[in-house]
C-alpha atoms as one frame of an Amber mdcrd trajectory, in Angstrom:
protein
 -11.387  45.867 116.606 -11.007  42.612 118.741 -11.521  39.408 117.538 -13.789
  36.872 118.888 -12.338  33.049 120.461 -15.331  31.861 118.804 -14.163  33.037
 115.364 -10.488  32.253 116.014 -11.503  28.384 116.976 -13.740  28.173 113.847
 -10.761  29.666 111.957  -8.293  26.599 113.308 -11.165  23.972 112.304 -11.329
  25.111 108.858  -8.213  26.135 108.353  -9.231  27.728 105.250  -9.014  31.295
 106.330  -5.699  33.535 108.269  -6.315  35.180 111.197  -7.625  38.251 110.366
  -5.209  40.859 110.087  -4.987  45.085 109.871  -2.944  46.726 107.319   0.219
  48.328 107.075   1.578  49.982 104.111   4.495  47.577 102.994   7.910  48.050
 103.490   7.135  50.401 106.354   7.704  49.916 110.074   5.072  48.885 112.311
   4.168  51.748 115.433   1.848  50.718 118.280   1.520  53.651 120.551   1.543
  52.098 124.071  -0.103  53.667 127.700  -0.805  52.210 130.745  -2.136  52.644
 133.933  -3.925  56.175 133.355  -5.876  55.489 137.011  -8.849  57.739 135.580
 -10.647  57.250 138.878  -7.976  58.071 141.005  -5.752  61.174 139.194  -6.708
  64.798 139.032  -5.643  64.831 135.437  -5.858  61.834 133.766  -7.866  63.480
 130.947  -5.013  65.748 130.345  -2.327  62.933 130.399  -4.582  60.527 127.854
  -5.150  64.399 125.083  -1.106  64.354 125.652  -0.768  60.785 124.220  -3.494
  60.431 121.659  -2.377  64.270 120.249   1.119  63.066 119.944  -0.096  59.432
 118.620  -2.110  60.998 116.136   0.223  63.865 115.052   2.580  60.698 114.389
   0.276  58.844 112.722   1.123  55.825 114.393  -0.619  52.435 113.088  -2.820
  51.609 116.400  -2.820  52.354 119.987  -3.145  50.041 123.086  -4.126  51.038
 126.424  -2.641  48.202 128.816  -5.160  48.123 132.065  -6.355  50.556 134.874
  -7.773  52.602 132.292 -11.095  53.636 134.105 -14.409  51.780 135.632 -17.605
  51.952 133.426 -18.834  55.458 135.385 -20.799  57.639 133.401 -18.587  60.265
 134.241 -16.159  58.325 132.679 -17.211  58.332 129.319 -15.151  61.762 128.564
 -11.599  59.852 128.487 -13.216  57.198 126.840 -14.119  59.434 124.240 -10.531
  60.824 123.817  -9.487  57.343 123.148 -11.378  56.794 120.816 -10.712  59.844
 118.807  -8.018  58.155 117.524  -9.075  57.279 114.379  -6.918  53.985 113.609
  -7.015  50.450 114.920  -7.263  50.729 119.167  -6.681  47.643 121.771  -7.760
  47.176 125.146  -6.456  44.841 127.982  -8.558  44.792 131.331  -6.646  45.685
 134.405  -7.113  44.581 138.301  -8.631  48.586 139.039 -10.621  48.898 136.146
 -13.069  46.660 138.607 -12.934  48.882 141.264 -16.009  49.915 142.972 -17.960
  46.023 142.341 -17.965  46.412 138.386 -17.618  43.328 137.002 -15.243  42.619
 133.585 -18.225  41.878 131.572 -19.507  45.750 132.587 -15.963  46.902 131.832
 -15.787  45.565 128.396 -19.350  46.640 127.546 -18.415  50.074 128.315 -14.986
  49.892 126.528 -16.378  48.294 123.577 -14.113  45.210 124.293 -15.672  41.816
 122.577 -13.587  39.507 124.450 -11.357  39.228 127.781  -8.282  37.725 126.146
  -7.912  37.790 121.977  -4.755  37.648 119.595  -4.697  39.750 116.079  -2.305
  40.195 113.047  -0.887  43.900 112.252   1.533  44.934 109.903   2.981  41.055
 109.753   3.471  40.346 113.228   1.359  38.178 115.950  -0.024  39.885 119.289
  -1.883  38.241 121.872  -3.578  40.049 124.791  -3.954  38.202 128.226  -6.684
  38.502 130.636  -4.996  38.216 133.926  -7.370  38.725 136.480  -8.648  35.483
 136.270 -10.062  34.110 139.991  -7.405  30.574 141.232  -9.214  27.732 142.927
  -8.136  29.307 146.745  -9.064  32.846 145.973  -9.922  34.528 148.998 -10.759
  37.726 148.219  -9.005  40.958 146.813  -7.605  41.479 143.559  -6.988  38.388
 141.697  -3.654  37.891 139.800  -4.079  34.455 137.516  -4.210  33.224 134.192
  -6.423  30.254 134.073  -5.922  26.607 133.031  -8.656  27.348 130.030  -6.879
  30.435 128.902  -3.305  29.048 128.945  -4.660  26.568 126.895  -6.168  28.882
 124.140  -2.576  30.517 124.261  -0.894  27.594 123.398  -3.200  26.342 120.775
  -3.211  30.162 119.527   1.214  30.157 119.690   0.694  26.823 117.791  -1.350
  28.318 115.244   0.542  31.548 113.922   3.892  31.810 112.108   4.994  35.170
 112.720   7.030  36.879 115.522   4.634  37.330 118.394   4.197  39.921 121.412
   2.428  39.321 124.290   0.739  41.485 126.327  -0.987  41.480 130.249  -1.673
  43.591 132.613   0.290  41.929 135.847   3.578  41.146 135.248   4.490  37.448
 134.494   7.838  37.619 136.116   7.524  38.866 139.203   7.220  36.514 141.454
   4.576  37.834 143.726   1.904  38.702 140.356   0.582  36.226 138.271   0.297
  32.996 140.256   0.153  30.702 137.239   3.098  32.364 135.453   5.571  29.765
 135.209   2.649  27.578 133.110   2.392  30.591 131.267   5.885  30.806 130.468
   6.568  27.168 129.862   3.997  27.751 127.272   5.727  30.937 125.623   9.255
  29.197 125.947   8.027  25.504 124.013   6.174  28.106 121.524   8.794  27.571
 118.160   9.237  27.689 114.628   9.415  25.195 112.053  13.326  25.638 112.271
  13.391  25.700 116.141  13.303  29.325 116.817  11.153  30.835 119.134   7.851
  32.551 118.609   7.534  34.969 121.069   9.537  38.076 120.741   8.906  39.903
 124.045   6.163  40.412 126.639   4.916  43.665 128.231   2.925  44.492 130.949
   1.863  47.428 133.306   1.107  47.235 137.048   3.625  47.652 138.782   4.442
  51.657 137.317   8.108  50.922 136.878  10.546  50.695 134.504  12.201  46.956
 134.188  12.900  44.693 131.776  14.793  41.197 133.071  15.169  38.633 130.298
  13.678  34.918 131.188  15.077  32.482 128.750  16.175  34.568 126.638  12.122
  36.069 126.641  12.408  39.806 127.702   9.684  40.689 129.870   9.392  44.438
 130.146   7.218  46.803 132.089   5.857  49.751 130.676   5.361  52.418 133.327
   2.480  54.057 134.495   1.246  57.249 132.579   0.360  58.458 136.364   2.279
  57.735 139.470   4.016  55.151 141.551   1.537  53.730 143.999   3.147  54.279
 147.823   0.165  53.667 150.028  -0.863  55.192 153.545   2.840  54.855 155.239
   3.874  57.783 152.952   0.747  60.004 152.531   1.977  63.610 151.715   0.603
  66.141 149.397   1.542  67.172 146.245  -1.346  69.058 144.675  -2.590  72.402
 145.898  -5.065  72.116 149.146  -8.244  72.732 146.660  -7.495  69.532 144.137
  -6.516  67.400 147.480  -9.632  67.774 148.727 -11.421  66.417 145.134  -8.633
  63.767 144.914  -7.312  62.599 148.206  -6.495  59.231 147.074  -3.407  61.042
 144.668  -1.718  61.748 148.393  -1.093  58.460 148.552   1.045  58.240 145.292
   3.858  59.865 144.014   2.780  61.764 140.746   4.752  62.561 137.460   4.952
  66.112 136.044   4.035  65.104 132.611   2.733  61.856 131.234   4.540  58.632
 130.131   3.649  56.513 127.228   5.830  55.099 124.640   5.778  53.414 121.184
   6.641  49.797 119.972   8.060  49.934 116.213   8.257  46.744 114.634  10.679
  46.707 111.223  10.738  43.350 110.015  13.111  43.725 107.228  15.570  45.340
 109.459  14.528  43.089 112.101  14.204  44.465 114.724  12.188  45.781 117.562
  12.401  48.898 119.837  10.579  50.501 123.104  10.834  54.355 122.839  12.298
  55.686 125.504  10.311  58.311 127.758  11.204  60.628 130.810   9.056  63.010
 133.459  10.132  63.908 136.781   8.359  63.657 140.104   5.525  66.081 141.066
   6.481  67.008 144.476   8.491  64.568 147.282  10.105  61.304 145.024   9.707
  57.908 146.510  13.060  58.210 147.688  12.688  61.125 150.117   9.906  59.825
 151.592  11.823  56.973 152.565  10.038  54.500 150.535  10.796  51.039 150.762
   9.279  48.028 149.153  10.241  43.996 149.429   8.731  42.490 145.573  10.513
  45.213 143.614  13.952  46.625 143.590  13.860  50.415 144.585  16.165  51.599
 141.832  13.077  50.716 138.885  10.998  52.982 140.397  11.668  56.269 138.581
   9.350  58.400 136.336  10.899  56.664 133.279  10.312  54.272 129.846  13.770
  53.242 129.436  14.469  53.150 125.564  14.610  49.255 124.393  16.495  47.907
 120.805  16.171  44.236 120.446  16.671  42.253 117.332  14.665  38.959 116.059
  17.476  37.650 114.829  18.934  37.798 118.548  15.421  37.316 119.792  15.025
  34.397 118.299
């Protein structure tokens, strides 16, 4: 279901055709159900967690799904929560996260795997404008490690893509682009989403999302909310505060989950877009912690405030008219 930059520049030469768009009934609200950071490769359960979220997507009969990054490498033995994915049978959107390369795989072996047709891409559903970001892009002084850019070529292709639609637009990335130690192009990025407008002077975009960082935050950049959707997982902690939390038999088949802090039960949420209403919400989700919380352990962490790191989708209500 993703659409090709070839097509889309075509599309703005002619300028005889719209950007191609999916259905939704009219009058209706649009529903995206939204998950990130599943960590496939690194949880005990992430088949479990993704059944939870396409069963209740499904039983909703929500208009698409998107999975936001750290999905899963291209392993053969990965194929099974591909498969669950897919079994949703509407419209589905992928963005390509900084793990998903883990183990050498390249994003070209990622996408062929995912069934992804190109890195970054913008669509139409149910009257409104989305635009997924590739941002693991390498910068000029990369030295090594995971990459966290947006490059000059791509920012470009956003703006030229904000220039091009007229409807209220969402924009979606993996990293975050307002924390100050992600994206390292982010302020061209925003400068770009800010100057987007309408004919009237309002602004395009309507919010941004992104995974990552597996907390729950949403600060407001002139007057752009930028909110994280947590992880469907864990909160990453790292070696300092290794401690187990599944039984001594799954630790040994997943030692990496000691150094995390798990949820019970998974987290996703859903976007519903109601134009005539206008406006534009986040559900809101809650789990608890599977054994010791950050907070016991004594965690501690310098780029992000210690109080957004709780196994938690705060509930958002925005309107475009405020938006806007």
């Amino acid at each position: 279901m993703n659409l090709s930059r070839r097509f889309l520049k075509a599309l703005a030469a002619t300028s005889l055709l719209p950007l191609p768009a999916f259905g939704v009934e009219s009058g209706k609200a649009l529903r995206i159900g939204i998950i990130t950071d599943v960590h496939k490769d690194i949880l005990h359960d992430a088949d479990e967690r993704l059944e939870t979220f396409i069963d209740a997507m499904t039983t909703e009969k929500v208009d698409a799904l998107m999975q936001m990054g750290d999905f899963c490498t291209p392993k053969p033995m990965n194929k099974g929560l591909l498969d669950i994915f897919n079994s949703f049978p509407g419209p589905k959107f992928h963005v390509l996260g900084n793990h998903d390369t883990d183990g050498g795989f390249t994003r070209e072996q990622i996408m062929a795997f995912w069934g992804m047709e190109e890195r970054y891409y913008s669509f139409d559903l149910g009257g409104f404008h989305f635009i997924v970001l590739d941002s693991n892009d390498r910068p000029a002084d990369f030295n090594g490690g995971y990459p966290s850019h947006i490059a000059d070529n791509q920012i470009e292709w956003l703006k030229e893509d904000l220039e091009r639609t007229t409807l209220h637009t969402f924009v979606i990335s993996h990293h975050s682009l307002e924390v100050p130690v992600c994206i390292t192009s982010q302020e061209k990025v925003r400068a770009v989403l800010e100057a987007a407008k309408t004919s009237v002077g309002k602004r395009k975009v309507a919010a941004c999302f992104n995974g990552h960082w597996h907390i729950d935050h949403s600060p407001v950049i002139n007057s752009i909310p930028y909110h994280h959707v947590d992880s469907a997982a864990y909160y990453w902690l790292g070696a300092k505060y290794k401690h187990e939390s599944l039984s001594p038999e799954l630790s040994k088949q997943f030692p990496t989950v000691a150094l995390t802090a798990p949820y019970t039960k998974p987290l996703f949420t859903v976007l519903e877009n109601d134009g005539d209403a206008r406006k534009f919400s986040l559900r809101g989700a809650k789990s608890a912690w599977l054994g010791a919380s950050p907070a016991e352990l004594g965690f501690t962490s310098t780029p992000i405030a210690v109080a957004s790191i709780r196994p938690e989708i705060t509930a958002v209500l925005e309107t475009f008219a405020e938006a806007s």
